[in-house]
C-alpha positions as CSV (number, residue, x, y, z in Angstrom):
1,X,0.0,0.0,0.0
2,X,0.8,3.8,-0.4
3,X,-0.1,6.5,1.9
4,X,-0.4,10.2,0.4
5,X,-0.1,12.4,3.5
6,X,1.7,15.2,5.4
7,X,3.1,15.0,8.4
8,X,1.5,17.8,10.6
9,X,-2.2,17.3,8.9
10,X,-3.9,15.4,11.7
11,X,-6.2,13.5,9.4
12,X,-2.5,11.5,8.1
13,X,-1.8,11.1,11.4
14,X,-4.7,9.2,12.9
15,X,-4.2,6.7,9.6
16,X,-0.6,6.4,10.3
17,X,-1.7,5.6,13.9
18,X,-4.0,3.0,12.8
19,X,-1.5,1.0,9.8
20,X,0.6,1.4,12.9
21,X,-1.6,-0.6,15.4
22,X,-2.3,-2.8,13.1
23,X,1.4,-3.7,11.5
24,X,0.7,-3.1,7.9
25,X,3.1,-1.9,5.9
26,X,3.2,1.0,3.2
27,X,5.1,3.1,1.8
28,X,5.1,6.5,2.9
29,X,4.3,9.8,0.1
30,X,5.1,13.2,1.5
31,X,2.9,15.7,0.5
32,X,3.7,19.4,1.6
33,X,0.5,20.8,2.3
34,X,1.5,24.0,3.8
35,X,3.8,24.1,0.6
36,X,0.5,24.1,-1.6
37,X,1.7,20.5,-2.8
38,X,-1.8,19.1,-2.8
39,X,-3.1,21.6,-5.5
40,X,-0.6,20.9,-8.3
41,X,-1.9,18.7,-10.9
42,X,0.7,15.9,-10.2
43,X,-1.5,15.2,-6.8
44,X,-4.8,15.9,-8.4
45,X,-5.1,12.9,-10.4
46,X,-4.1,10.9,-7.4
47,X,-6.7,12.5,-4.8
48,X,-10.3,14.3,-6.7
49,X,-10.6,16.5,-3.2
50,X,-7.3,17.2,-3.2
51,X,-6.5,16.4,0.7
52,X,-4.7,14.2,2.4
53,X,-4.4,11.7,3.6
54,X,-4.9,8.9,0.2
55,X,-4.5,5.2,0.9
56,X,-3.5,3.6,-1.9
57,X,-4.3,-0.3,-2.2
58,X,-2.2,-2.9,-3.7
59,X,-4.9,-3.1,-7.0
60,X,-4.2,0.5,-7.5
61,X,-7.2,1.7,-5.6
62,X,-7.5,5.0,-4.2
63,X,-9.3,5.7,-0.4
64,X,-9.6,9.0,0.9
65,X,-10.8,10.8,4.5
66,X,-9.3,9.7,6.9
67,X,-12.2,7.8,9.0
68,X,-13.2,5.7,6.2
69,X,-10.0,4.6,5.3
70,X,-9.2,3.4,9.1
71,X,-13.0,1.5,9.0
72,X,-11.8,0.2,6.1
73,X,-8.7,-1.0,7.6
74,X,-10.6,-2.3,10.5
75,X,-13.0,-4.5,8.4
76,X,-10.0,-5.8,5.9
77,X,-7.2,-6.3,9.7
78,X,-10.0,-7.1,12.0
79,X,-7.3,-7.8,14.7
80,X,-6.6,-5.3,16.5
81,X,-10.0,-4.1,16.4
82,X,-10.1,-0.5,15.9
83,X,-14.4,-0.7,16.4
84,X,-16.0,-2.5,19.3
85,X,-18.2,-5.4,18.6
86,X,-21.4,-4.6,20.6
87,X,-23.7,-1.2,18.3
88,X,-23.9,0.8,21.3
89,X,-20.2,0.5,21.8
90,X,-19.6,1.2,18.2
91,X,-21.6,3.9,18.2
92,X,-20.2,5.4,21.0
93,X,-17.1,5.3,20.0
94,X,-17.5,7.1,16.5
95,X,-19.2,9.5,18.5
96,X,-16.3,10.1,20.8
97,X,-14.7,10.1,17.3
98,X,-16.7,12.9,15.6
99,X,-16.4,14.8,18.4
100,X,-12.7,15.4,17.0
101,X,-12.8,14.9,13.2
102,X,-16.3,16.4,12.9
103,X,-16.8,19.3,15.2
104,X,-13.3,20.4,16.2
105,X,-11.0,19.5,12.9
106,X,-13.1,20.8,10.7
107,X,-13.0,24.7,12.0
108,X,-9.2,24.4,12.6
109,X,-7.7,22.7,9.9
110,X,-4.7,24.6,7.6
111,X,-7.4,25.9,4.6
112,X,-9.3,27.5,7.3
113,X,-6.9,28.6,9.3
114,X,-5.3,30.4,5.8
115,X,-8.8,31.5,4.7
116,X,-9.2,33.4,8.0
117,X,-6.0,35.4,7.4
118,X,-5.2,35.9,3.6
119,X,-9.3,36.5,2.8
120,X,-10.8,38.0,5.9
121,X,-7.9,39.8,7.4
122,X,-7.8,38.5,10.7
123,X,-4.2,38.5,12.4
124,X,-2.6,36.2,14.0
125,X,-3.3,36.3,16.9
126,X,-6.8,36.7,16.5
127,X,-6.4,33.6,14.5
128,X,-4.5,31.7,17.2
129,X,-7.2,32.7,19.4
130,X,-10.0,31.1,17.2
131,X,-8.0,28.4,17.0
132,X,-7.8,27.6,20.9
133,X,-11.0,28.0,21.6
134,X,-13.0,25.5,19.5
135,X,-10.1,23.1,20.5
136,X,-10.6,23.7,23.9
137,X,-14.5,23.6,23.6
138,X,-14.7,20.5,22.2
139,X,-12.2,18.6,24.2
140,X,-14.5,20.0,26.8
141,X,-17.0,17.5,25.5
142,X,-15.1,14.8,24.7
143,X,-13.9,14.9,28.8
144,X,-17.4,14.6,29.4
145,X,-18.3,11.8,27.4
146,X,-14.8,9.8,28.5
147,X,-16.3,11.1,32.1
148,X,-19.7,9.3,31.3
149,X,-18.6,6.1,29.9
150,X,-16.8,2.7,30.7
151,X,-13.4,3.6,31.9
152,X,-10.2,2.3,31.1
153,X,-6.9,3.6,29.9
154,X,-8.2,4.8,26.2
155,X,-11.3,6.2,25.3
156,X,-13.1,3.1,25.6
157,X,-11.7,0.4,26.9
158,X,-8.3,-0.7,27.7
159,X,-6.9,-1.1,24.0
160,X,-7.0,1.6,21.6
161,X,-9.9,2.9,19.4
162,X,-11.1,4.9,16.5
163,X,-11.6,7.3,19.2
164,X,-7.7,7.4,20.1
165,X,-6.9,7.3,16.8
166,X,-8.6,10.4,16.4
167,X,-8.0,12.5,20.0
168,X,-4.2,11.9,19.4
169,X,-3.2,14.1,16.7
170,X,-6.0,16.6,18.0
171,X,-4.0,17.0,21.1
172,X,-0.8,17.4,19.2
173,X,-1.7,20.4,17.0
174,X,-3.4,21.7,20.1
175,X,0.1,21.8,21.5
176,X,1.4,23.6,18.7
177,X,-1.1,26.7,19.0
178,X,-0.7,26.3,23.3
179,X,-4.5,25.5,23.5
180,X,-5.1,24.9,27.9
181,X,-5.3,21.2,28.3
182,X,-6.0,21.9,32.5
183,X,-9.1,20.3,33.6
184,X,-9.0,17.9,31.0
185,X,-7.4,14.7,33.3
186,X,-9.5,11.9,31.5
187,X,-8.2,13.3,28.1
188,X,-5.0,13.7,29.2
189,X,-4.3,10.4,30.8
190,X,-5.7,8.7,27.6
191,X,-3.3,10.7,25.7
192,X,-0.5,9.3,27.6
193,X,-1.6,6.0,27.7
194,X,-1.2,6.2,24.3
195,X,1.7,7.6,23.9
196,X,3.3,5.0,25.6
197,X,2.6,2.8,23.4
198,X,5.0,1.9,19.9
199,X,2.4,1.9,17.1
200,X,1.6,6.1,18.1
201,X,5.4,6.8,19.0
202,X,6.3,5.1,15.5
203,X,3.2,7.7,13.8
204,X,3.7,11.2,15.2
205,X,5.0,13.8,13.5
206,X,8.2,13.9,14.4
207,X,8.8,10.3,13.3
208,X,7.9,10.7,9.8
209,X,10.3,10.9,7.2
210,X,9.4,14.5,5.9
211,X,9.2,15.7,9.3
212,X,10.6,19.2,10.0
213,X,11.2,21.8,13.2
């Protein structure tokens, strides 16, 4: 397999995480995003959006967004299991899930960010500001649900999820823009416990081969 992706964009990252988890091998395809990589044509007849991340299958089939390639990962690799077996334990975890790729990522990702600054003028601190506070209202959230639910060392559970596949990265651009993470112990610890752990050491940033200060 090939992955297409960049090594800051958090939607790369939780797919790394999960090829990671689940030891399959592919071969990894830098594209600079902040560079404007993903709008030249060369990429463009690899990804129709023009995003990353782009899984690549062995057959010469193309996946893209990032949550349907790892539940398609989970249904080809069942093992580890990425999705819970039980509906109400699946559900909750996509939901826990969403919470992160649907309500926060989506408001704070590098277009948006850019759009705020070149087309509406904001500065950057402004920016920065906008930035921190959906982050930090939405990890508000997500500590409530992890405060609600089963327990455990990850978001649900004692082995990883979707859900960790997805707060992970989250927290690590959070760091970048210096977004509060007090009051957030259940998150935290999860983030730690993952951490810990080879297959998201192995994905972050700073691991991949494109990776820069």
């Amino acid at each position: 397999m090939k992955l297409y992706n960049y090594f800051r964009s958090s939607a790369s990252f939780r797919v790394r995480i999960a090829l990671a988890l689940k030891s399959q091998a592919y071969e990894y395809l830098p594209v600079h995003v902040a560079k404007g990589e993903h709008r030249q044509a060369a990429f463009a007849d690899v990804a129709l959006e023009g995003l990353v991340p782009v899984l690549e299958l062995d057959d010469g089939t193309r996946l893209t967004q990032s949550m349907a390639i790892i539940e398609y990962l989970d249904e080809m690799h069942p093992e580890p299991r990425l999705l819970p077996a039980s509906p109400v334990e699946r559900a909750r975890v996509r939901a826990l899930s969403q919470i992160v790729a649907c309500e926060i990522h989506p408001i704070n990702n590098l277009r948006v960010l850019k759009y705020l600054t070149r087309e509406l003028g904001v500065d950057e601190d402004a920016k920065n500001a906008w930035y921190r506070h959906w982050v930090r209202t939405g990890l508000e959230a997500f500590e409530r649900q992890l405060a609600a639910g089963p327990g455990g060392r990850h978001c649900h559970g004692d082995t990883p999820t979707l859900a960790d596949c997805c707060l992970v990265p989250q927290i690590f651009n959070g760091q970048r823009f210096n977004t509060p993470f007090d009051g957030l112990p259940r998150t935290m610890a999860v983030f730690e416990a993952c951490m810990a752990l080879p297959a998201f050491q192995h994905a972050q940033p700073s691991a991949c081969p494109d990776a820069e200060d």
